[in-house]
C-alpha positions in Angstrom: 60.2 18.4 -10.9 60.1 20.9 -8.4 63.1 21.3 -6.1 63.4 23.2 -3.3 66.5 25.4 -3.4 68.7 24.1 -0.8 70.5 22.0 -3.2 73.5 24.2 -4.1 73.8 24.4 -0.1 73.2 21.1 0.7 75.7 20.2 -2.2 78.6 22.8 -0.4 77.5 21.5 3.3 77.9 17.5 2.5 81.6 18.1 1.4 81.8 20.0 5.0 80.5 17.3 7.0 81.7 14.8 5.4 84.7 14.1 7.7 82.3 14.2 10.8 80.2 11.6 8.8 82.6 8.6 8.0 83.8 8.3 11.6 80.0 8.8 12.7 78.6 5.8 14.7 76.5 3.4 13.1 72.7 4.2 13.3 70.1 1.9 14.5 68.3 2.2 11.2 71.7 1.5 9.2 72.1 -1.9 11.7 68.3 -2.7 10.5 68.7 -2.1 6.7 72.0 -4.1 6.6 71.0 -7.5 4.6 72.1 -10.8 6.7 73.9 -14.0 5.7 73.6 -17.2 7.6 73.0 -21.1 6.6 70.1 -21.9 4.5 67.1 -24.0 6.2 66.9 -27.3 5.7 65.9 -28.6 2.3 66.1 -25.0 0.9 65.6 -24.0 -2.7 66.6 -20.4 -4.0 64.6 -21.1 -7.2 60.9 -22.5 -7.8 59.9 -22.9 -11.2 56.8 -21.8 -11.5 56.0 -24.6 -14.9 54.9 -23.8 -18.2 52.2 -22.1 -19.7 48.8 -23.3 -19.3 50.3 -25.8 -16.4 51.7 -22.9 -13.6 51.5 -23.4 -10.1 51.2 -20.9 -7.3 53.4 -21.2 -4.1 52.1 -23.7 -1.6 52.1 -20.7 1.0 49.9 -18.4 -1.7 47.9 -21.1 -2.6 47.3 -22.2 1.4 46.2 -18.2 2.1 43.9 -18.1 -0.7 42.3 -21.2 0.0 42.0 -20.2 3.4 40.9 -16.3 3.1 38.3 -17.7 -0.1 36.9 -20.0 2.7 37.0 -18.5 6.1 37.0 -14.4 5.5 35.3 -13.9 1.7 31.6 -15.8 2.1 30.8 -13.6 5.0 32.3 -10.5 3.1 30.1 -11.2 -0.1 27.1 -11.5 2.2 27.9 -8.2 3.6 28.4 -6.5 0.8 25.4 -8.3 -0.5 23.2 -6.4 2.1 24.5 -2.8 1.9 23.8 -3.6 -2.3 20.1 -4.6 -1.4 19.8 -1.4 1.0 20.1 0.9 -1.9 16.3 -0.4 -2.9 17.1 -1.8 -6.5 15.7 -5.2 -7.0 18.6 -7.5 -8.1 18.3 -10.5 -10.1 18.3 -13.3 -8.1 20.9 -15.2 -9.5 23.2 -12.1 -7.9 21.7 -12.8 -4.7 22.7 -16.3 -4.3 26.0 -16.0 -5.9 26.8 -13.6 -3.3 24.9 -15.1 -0.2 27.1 -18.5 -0.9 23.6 -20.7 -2.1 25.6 -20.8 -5.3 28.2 -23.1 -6.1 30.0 -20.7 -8.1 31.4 -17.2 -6.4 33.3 -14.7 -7.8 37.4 -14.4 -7.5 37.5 -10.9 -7.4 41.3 -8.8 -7.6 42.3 -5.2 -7.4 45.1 -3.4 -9.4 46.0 0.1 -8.2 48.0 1.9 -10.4 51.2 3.9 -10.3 51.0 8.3 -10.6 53.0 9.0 -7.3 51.5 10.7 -4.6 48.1 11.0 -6.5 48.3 7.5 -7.7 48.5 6.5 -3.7 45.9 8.9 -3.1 43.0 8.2 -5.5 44.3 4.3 -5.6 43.5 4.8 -1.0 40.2 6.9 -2.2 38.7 4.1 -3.7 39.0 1.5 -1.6 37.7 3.5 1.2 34.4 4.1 -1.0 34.4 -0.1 -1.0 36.0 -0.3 2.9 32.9 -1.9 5.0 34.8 -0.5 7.7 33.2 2.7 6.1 29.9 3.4 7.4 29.6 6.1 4.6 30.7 3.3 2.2 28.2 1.2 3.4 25.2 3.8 2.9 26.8 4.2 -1.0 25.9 0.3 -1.5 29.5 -0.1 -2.1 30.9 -1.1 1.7 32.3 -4.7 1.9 33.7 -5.2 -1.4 37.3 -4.7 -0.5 36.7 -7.2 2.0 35.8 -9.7 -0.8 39.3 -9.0 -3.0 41.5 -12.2 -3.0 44.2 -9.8 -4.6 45.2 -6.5 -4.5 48.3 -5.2 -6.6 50.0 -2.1 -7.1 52.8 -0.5 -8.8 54.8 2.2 -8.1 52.0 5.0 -6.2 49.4 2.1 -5.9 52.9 0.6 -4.7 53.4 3.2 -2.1 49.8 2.4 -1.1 49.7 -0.8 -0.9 52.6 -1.9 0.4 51.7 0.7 3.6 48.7 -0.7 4.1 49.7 -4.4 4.1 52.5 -3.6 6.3 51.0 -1.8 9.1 48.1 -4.2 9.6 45.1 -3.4 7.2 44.1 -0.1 8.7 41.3 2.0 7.7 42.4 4.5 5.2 41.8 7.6 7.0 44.3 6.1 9.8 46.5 4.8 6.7 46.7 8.4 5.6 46.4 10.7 8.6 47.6 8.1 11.3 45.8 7.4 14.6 44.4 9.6 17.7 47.3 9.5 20.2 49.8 7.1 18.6 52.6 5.4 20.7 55.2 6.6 18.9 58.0 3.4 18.4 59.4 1.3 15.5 56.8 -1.0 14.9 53.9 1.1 15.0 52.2 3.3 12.4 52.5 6.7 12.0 50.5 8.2 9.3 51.7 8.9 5.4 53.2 12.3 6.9 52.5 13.7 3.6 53.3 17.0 4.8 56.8 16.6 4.8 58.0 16.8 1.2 60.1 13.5 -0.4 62.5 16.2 -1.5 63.1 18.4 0.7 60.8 18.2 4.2 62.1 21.2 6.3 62.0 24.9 5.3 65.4 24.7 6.8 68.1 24.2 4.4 70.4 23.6 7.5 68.0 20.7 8.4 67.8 19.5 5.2 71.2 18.8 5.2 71.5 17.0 8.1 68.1 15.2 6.5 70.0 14.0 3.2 73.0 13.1 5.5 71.4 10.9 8.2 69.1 9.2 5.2 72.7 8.2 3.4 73.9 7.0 6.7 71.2 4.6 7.2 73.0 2.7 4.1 76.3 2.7 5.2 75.9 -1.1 6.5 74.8 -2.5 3.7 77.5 -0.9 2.0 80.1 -2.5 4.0 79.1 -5.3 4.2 79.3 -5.7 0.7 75.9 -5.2 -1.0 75.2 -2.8 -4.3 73.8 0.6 -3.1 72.4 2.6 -5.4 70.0 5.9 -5.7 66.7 3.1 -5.2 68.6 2.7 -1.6 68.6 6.0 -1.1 64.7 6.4 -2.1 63.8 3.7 -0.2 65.1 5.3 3.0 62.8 8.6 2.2 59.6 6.4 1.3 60.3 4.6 4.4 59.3 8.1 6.7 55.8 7.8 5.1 55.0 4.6 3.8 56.7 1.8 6.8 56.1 1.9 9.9 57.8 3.9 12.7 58.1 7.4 11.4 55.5 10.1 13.0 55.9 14.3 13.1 57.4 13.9 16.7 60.0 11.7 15.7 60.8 12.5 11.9 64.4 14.1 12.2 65.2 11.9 15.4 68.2 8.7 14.4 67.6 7.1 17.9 64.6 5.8 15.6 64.8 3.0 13.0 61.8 4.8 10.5 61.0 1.5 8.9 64.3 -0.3 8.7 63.8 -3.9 9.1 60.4 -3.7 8.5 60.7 -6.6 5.8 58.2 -7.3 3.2 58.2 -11.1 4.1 57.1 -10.0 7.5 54.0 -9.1 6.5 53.0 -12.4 6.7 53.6 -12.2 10.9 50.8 -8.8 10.8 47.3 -9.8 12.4 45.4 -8.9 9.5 47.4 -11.1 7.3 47.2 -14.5 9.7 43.8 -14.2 10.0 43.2 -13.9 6.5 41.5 -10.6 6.4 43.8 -8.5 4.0 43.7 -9.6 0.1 46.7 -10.8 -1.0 49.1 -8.0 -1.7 51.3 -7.4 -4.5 54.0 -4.8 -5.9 55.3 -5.0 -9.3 58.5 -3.5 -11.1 59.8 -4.2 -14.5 62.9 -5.3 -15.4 65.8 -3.1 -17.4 68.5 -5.5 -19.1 71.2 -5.2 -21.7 70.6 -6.1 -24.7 66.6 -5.8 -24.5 64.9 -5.3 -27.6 64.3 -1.9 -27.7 62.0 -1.7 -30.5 59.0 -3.1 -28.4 59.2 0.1 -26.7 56.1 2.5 -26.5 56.9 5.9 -27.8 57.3 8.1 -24.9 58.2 5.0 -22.2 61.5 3.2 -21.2 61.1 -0.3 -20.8 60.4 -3.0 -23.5 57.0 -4.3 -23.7 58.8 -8.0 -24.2 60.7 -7.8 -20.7 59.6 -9.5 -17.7 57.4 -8.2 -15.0 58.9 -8.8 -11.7 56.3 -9.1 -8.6 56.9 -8.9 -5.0 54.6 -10.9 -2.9 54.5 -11.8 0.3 56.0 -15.5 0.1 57.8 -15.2 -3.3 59.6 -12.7 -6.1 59.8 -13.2 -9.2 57.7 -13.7 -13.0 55.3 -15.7 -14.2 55.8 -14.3 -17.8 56.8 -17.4 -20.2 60.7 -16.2 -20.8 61.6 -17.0 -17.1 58.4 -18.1 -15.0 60.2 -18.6 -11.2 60.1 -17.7 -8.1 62.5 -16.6 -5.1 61.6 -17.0 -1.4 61.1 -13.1 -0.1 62.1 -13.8 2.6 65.7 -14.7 1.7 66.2 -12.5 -1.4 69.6 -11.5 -2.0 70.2 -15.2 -2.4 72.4 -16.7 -4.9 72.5 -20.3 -3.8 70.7 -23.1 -1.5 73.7 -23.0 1.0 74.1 -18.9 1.9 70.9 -17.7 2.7 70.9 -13.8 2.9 68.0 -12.3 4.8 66.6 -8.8 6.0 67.5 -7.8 1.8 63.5 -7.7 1.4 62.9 -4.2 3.5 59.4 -3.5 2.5 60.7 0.4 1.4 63.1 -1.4 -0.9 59.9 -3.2 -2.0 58.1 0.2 -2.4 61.0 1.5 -4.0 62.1 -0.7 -6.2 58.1 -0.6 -7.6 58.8 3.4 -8.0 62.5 3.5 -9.0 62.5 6.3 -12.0 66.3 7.5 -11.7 66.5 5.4 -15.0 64.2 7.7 -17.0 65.7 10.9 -15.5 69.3 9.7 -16.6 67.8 8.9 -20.1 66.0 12.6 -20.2 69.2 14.1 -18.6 67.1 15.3 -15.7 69.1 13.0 -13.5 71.9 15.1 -12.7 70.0 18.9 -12.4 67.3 16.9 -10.5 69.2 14.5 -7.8 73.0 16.2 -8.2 73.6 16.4 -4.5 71.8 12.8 -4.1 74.3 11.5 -6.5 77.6 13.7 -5.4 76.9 12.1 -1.7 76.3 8.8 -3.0 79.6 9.0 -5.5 81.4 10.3 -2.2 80.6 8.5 0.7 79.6 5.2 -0.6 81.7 5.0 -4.2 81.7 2.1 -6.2 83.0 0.6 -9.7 80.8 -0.2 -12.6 77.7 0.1 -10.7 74.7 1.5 -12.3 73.1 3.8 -9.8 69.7 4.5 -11.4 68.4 1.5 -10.6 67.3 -0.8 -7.6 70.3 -3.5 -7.4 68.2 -7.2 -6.1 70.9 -10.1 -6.5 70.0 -12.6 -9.1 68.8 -15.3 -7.9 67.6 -16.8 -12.0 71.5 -16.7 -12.8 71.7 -19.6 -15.3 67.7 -20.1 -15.5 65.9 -19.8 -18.7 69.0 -18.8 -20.3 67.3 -19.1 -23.9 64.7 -17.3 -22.7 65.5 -15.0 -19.8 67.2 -11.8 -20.8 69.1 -12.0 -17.6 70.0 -15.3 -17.1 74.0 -14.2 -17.4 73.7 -11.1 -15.2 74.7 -11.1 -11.8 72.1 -8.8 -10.6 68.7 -7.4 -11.4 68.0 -4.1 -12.0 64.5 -3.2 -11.6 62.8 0.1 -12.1 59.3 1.5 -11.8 56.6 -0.4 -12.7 55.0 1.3 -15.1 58.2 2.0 -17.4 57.0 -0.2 -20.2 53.7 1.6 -20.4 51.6 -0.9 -18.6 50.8 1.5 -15.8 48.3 -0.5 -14.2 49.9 -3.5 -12.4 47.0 -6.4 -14.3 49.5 -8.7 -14.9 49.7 -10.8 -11.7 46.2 -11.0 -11.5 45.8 -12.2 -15.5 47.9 -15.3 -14.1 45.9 -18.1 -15.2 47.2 -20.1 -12.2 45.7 -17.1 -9.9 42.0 -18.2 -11.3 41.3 -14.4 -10.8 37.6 -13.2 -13.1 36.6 -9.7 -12.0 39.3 -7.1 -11.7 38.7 -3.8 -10.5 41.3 -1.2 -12.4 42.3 1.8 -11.0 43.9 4.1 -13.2 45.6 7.2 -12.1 48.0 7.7 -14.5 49.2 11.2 -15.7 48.8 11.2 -19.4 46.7 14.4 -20.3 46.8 17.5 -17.8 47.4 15.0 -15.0 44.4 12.7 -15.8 44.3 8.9 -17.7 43.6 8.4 -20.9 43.6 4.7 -20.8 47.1 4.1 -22.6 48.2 1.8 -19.6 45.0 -0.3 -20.5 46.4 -0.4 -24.0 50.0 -1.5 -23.2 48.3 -4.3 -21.2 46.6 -5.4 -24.1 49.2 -5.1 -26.2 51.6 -7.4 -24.0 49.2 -9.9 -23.8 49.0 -10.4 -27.8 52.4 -10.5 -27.5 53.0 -13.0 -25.0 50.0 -15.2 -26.0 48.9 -17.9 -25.3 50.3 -17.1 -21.3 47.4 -14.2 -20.6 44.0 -13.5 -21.5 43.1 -10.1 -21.4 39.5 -8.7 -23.0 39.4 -6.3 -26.0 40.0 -2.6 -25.3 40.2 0.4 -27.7 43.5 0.6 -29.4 44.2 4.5 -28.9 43.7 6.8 -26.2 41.7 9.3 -28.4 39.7 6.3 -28.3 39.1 5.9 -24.8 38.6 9.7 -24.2 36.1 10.6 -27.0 34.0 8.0 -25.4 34.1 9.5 -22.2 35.4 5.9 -21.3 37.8 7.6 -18.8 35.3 10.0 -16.9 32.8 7.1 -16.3 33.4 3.2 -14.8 33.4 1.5 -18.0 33.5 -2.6 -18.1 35.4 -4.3 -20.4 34.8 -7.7 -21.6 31.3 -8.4 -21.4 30.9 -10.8 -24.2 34.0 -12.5 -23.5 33.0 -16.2 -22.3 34.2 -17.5 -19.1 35.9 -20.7 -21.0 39.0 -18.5 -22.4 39.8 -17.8 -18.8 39.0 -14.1 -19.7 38.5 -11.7 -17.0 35.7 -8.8 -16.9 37.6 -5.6 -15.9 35.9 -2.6 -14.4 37.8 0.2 -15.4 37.6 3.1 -13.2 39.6 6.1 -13.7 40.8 9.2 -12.8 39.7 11.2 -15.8 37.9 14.0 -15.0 36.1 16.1 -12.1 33.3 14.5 -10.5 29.6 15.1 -12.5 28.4 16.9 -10.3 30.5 20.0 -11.6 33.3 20.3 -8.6 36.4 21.7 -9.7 39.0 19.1 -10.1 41.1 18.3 -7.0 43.0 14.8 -8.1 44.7 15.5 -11.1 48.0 16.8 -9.0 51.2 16.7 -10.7 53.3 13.1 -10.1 56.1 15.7 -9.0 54.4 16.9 -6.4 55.5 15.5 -3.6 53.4 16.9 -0.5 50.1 17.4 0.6 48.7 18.9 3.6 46.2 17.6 5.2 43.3 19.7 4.3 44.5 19.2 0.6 44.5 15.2 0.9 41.2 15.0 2.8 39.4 16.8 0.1 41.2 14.4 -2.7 39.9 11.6 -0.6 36.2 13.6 -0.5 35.9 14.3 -4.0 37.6 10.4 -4.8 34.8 9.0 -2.7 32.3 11.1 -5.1 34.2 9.9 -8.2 34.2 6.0 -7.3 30.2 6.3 -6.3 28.9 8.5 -8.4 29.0 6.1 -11.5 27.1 6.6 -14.9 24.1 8.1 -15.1 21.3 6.8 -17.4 20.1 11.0 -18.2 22.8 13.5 -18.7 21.2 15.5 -16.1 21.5 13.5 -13.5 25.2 13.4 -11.5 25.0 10.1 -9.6 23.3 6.5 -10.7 21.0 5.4 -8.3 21.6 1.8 -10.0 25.6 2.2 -9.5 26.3 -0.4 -6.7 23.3 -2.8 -7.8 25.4 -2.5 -11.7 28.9 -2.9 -9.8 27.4 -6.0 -8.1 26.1 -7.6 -11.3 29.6 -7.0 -12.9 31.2 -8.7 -10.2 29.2 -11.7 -10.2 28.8 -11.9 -14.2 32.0 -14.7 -14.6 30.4 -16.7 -12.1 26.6 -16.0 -13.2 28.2 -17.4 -16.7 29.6 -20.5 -15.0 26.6 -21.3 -13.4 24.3 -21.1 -16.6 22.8 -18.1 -15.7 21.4 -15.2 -18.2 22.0 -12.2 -17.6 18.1 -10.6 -16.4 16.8 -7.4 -14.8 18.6 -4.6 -14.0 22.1 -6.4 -15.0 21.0 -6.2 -18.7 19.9 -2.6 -18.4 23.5 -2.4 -16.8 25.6 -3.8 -19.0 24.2 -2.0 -21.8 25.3 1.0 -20.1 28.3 0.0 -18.8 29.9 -2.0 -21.3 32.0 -1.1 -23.9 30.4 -2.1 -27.2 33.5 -2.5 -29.4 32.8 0.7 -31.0 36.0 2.8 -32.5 34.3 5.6 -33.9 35.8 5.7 -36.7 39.2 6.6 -34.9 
């Protein structure tokens, strides 16, 4: 990591002010990020199991939105997207036509899982679906407009985490205003500023004096849930820096100013209350952290990673958290985590930063590396200081447990008090599939975005590996389609420089999904230098440096595979994307794959082949 050199006088500064600081007045933003307790509703549960394998049930609030958003929003999506497909001039089969124009009974259940990478991980995840945004009159012309619209889910973990949990929060907006913001904003707490990418995570001012006063006021804002009783940890902290860029409230005009709340008390339950999501017209969103436990069996580790491949994956969505892996499989109402029974409810615990940062918490791995304390010394002096506590572990995010005493011959921890969650991708599974491979979820097509940073800042499809790998561990609960078994693999097939499909001959019956893999692994072909394959430690962009990621991301995700190596784009890219999407329910319907999908998907499809790797 890359630190800006204040630290020795923020370090000296923090002891200086740190008289002035415990007799400070409460801020507006510490008042907003203080959790809540009060009497539970009427006929409340903390706990819903979620039922075995084979037999799980989604939330009746999740089940109610999909239903709703599969019947009122998607028809009239697929039949847009249909058209800006058909305006490319390749003749589809017309099987594709009437599963997407709704003369079908069958129609896709499409999902999208963004993956986590930091800063370029939101990025190129944000890239993407603008090239599939029919809000996107350039999308549109590419053939691939309209498909976002479509998605029943969209997931992501840690970056993708950052990205989506933005987006769903501040009303579904376009990506350009996601990223840069809107033309005269009215600045105030519940409105969206932009990512302010520009100001570094670290260290935003050139001003180590302002800095200071920066790292202070952020360590203020957790003074209330401190005192009132609540485990603060570094994941606190990190949630109050993502909030300036990824939660409502925060713009350049108001960025140092405390009279603000920057996204405190912006909860991730209340994304439910946003326009976009009562009228159905967001997918479903989704964040996803794993789970770090004593006494986890550490030898189903991946070499280089943190975080058993046999814990449980922890998801965050709207109405519920919790897993649907087999060891625990229930749920929490969001709304009132930080619940430990079904008399105290506890609310305003689920802050949608703590959300964000609990999807992106890597204090863990830097402790483990011993990059902890040269990295984040100040971070943790302040935090020892001014908010000390016993026998906490501070490199992780601290969620109450609400599973004590569930599962406990299953649950790793069933006897623990509290969670401690970390980023998502710690157990190698970078790309956040799971909640989408949830049988219960009914998802077929998945779109998987992969930004991870595995060679020079570019995938190499390990996280697809570690998906696959968890699912033969955990089997019968998932179903995931074959994929190569090493990276060296994936990249001497140029499966990572290409959109490559994955399950093509897996049948429909086995509850298989196809998955259209689509990674950042290379610069575009039409010979570009590479822009996206930025370092997850860098933690700032300036504008002219994220608009051309987002250019040359829109290139990437359009350009697809061309049938002669001298070409750089596929003319037959969105017509092959279309039949991919519609092949799970073209196979339901008792349809053969015909025309230009078969020339497709003997492009597109991975045949099985190792090489001889």
């Amino acid at each position: 990591m890359l630190r800006n050199l204040r630290i020795d006088v923020a370090t000296w500064l923090s002891l200086l002010l740190l008289p002035v600081w415990q007799v400070s007045a409460q801020s507006i933003a510490s008042e907003l990020y203080t959790p809540m307790a009060g009497t539970c509703p009427e006929g409340f549960e903390v706990v819903r199991m979620a039922g075995p394998i084979g037999n799980q049930t989604l939330s009746s609030s999740e089940a109610a939105y999909v239903e709703a958003r599969r019947s009122q929003v998607i028809p009239e999506a697929w039949k847009t997207y249909l058209a800006n497909v058909e305006a490319t001039d390749v003749t589809l089969p017309s099987y594709v036509s009437s599963i997407l124009n709704g003369s079908s009974s069958q129609t896709p259940n499409f999902g999208i899982a963004t993956s986590g990478g930091g800063y370029r991980a939101a990025i190129f995840g944000a890239g993407v679906l603008n090239a599939l945004d029919g809000r996107n009159a350039t999308s549109n012309n590419a053939g691939l407009g309209g498909l976002l619209q479509a998605a029943t889910y969209l997931a992501g973990l840690s970056g993708g985490a950052w990205f989506v949990t933005s987006l769903a929060q501040a009303n579904f907006p376009t990506i350009q205003e996601l990223a840069f913001g809107y033309p005269d904003p009215t600045v105030a707490n519940d409105t969206w500023g932009s990512w302010n990418a520009d100001y570094s995570l670290y260290a935003p001012s050139s001003d180590p004096l302002t800095d200071v006063d920066y790292l202070l006021d952020v360590f203020d804002e957790l003074k209330g849930k401190y005192h009132a009783g609540y485990v603060v940890t570094l994941a606190d902290y990190w949630a109050r820096v993502l909030a300036r860029h990824f939660v409502n409230g925060t713009f350049s005009s108001n960025f140092y100013d405390e009279s603000y709340a920057h996204g405190a008390g912006v909860l991730w339950s209340g994304v439910a209350e946003t326009e976009s999501f009562a009228t159905y017209t967001m997918p479903f969103p989704i964040a996803v952290s794993d789970l770090s436990a004593p006494g986890e069996n550490r030898s189903n580790i991946i070499s280089g990673d943190y975080v058993p491949l046999s814990n449980p994956l922890f998801e965050f969505n709207v109405y519920e958290m919790g897993s649907y892996d087999p060891m625990l499989s229930a749920f929490t109402p969001t709304k009132y985590l930080g619940t430990r029974n079904n008399s105290v409810c506890i609310t305003n615990y689920d802050q949608s930063a703590f959300v964000a940062a609990s999807s992106s918490e890597l204090f863990n791995a830097l402790n483990i590396t011993d990059e902890l304390t040269s990295e984040f010394g100040p971070e943790l002096r302040l935090l020892d200081s001014l908010l000390p506590e016993a026998g906490i572990e501070l490199d992780v995010a601290s969620w109450p447990n609400a599973f004590f005493g569930i599962a406990p011959d299953t649950f790793i921890d069933s006897d623990q008090y509290d969670l401690n969650l970390v980023d998502g991708g710690e157990d190698g599974e970078n790309i956040p599939l799971q909640p989408l491979l949830v049988q219960a979820r009914e998802v077929d097509t998945i779109l998987a975005i992969d930004a991870s940073s595995d060679e020079d800042n570019f995938a190499d499809g390990s996280a697809m590996i570690a998906t696959q790998d968890r699912v033969m561990m955990l089997a019968p609960a998932y179903s995931f389609p074959p994929v190569p078994t090493t990276a060296s693999e994936f990249t001497t097939q140029n499966l990572t420089t290409r959109p490559t499909f994955f399950g093509c001959n897996t049948t429909a019956n086995e509850t298989t999904p196809l998955v259209i893999y689509l990674a950042n692994g290379g610069p575009p072909h039409n010979g570009e230098a590479p822009l996206t394959n930025t370092s997850t430690y860098q933690v700032s962009y300036s504008s002219s440096e994220l608009q051309a990621m987002l250019d040359q991301i829109f290139i990437i995700s359009t350009q697809g595979y061309p049938a002669e190596s001298s070409e750089t784009t596929d003319p037959e890219w969105p017509a092959c994307l279309a039949c991919a999407v519609v092949d799970r329910a073209r196979e339901r319907a008792g349809e053969a794959r015909s025309g230009v999908c078969e020339t497709c998907f003997d492009r597109y499809c991975w045949d099985g082949s190792t090489l001889g790797l």
